[in-house]
C-alpha positions in Angstrom: 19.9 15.1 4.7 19.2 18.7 5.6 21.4 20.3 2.9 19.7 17.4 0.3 16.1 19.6 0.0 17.0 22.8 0.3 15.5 24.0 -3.0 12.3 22.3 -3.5 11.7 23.6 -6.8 14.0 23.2 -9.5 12.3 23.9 -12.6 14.2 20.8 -14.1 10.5 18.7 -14.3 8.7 21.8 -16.4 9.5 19.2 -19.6 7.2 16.5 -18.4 10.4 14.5 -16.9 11.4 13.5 -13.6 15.0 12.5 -12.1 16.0 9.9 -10.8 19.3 9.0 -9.0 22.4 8.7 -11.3 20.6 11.7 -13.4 18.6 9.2 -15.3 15.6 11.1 -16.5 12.0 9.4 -17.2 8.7 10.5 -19.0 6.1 11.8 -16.2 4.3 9.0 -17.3 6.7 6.4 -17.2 5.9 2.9 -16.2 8.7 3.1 -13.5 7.2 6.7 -12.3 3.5 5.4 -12.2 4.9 2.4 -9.8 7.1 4.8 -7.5 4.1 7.6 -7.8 1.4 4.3 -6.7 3.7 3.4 -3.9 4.0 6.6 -3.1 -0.1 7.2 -2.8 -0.3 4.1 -0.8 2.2 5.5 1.6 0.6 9.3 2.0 -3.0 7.2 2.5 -1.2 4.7 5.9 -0.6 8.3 6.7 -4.4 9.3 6.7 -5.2 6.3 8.4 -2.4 7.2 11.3 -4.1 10.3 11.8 -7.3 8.3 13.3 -7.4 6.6 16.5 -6.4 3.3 16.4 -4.9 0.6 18.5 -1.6 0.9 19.0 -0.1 -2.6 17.8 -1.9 -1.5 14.5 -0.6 2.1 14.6 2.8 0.9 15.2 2.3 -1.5 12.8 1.3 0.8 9.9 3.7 2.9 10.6 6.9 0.4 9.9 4.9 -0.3 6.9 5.4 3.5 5.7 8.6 3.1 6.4 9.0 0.1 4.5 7.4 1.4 1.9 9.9 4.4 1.7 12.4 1.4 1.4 10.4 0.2 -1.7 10.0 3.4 -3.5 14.1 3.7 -3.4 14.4 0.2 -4.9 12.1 1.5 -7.7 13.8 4.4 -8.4 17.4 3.2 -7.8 17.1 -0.4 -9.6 20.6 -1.8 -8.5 19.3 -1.5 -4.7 17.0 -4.2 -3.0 15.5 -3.2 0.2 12.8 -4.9 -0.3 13.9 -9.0 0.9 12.0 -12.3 1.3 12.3 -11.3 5.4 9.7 -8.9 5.0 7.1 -10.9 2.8 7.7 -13.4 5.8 7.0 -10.8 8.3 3.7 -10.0 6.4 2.9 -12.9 6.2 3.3 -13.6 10.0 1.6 -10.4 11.2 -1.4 -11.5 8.9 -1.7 -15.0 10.2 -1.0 -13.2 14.0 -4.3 -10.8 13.4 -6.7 -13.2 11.0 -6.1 -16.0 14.1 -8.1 -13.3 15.9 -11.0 -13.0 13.5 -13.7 -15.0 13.6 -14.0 -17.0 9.3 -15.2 -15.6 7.0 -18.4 -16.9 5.4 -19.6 -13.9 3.1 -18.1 -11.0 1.1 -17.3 -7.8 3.1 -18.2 -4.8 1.8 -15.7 -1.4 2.2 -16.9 0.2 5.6 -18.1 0.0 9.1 -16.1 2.2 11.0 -13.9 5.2 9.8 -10.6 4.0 10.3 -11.7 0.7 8.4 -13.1 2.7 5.6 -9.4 4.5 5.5 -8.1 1.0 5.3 -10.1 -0.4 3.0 -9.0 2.6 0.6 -5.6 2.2 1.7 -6.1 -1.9 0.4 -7.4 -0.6 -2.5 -5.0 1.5 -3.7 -2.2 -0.5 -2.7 -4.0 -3.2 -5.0 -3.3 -0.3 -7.9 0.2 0.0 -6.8 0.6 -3.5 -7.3 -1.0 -3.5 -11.1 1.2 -0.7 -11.9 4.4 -3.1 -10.2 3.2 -6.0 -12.9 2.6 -3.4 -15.9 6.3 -2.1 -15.3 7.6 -6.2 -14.8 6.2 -7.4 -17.9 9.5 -4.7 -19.7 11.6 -4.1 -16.7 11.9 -7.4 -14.7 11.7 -6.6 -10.8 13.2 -8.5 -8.0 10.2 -10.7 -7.3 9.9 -10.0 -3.4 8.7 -6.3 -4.5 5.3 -8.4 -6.3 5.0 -10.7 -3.3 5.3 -7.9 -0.8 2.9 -5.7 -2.2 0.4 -8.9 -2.8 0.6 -9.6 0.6 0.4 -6.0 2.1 -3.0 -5.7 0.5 -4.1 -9.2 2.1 -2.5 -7.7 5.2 -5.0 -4.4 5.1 -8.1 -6.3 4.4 -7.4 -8.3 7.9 -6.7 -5.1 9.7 -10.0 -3.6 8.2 -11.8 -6.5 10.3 -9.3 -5.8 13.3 -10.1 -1.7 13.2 -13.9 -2.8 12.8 -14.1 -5.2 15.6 -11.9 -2.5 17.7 -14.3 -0.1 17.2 -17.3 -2.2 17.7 -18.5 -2.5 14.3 -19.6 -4.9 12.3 -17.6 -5.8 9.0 -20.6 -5.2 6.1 -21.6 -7.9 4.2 -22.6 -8.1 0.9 -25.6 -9.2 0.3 -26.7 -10.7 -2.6 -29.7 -9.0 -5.2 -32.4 -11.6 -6.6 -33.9 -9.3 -9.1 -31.1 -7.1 -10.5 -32.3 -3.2 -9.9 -30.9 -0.7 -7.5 -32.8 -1.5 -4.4 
């Protein structure tokens, strides 16, 4: 790996294109380059979110999910590859149902907020909810394996628990929306 980014400019991308692996080159703007550049946002903002204090089952948690993302990016930009398998929409699935069984139901809207590092996550869900509009744009002309949609679904159901868990860790309250009689700003 070390020799692999030794120059970290190359000039080649001055065009508007990017490379990916087998010399194919894309538009910038490509569908496929707006999914890997999503995924990509969604990992750097897991990384913001590490940088708070946070319980360590979660930090651990977030960061194999940085990882995995890494995993999904390749299979984005290397189409022939799957990382991404049915094991680890399971395992998503399994760590949601593990934290939600902690939380107390549900019975209103939450708004984004409370504590800090629940705010992070709640922009963390929310742009991984972009990443997974960009996945379905570039489906609908270049068919995906389906366990990249149901991955990415469930990792944004997977944040929104884990903004409840960081709140409750932190002594918060989740905010709830509440609702407006009289439409107006306050």
């Amino acid at each position: 790996m070390a020799d692999r980014l030794t120059r970290i400019y190359t000039r080649t991308g001055d065009d508007g294109t990017t490379g990916l692996p087998g010399a194919t080159r894309l538009s910038k703007d490509a569908a496929r380059i707006e999914a890997i550049g999503a995924v990509d946002e969604l990992n750097a903002q897991l990384g913001v979110l590490l940088a708070e204090p946070l319980p360590e089952d979660v930090a651990a948690l977030l960061g194999e999910l940085q990882h995995r993302l890494f995993d999904l990016g390749g299979e984005l930009a290397m189409p022939d590859y799957q990382a991404i398998q049915a094991a680890q929409v399971t395992a998503l699935e399994e760590a949601i149902d593990r934290y939600n069984g902690t939380l107390a139901p549900l019975k209103e809207f939450i708004l984004p907020g409370g504590s800090r590092a629940a705010a992070l996550c709640h922009v963390a869900r929310t742009v991984c909810r972009r990443a997974e509009r960009r996945l379905v744009n570039l489906n609908r002309d270049e068919p995906l394996a389906p366990s990249l949609l149901h991955y990415v679904n469930r990792l944004s159901d997977l944040l929104f628990v884990l903004c409840r868990v960081l709140n409750r860790a932190a002594g918060h309250q989740d905010v709830y929306w509440q609702k407006r009689d009289k439409p107006g700003i306050a």
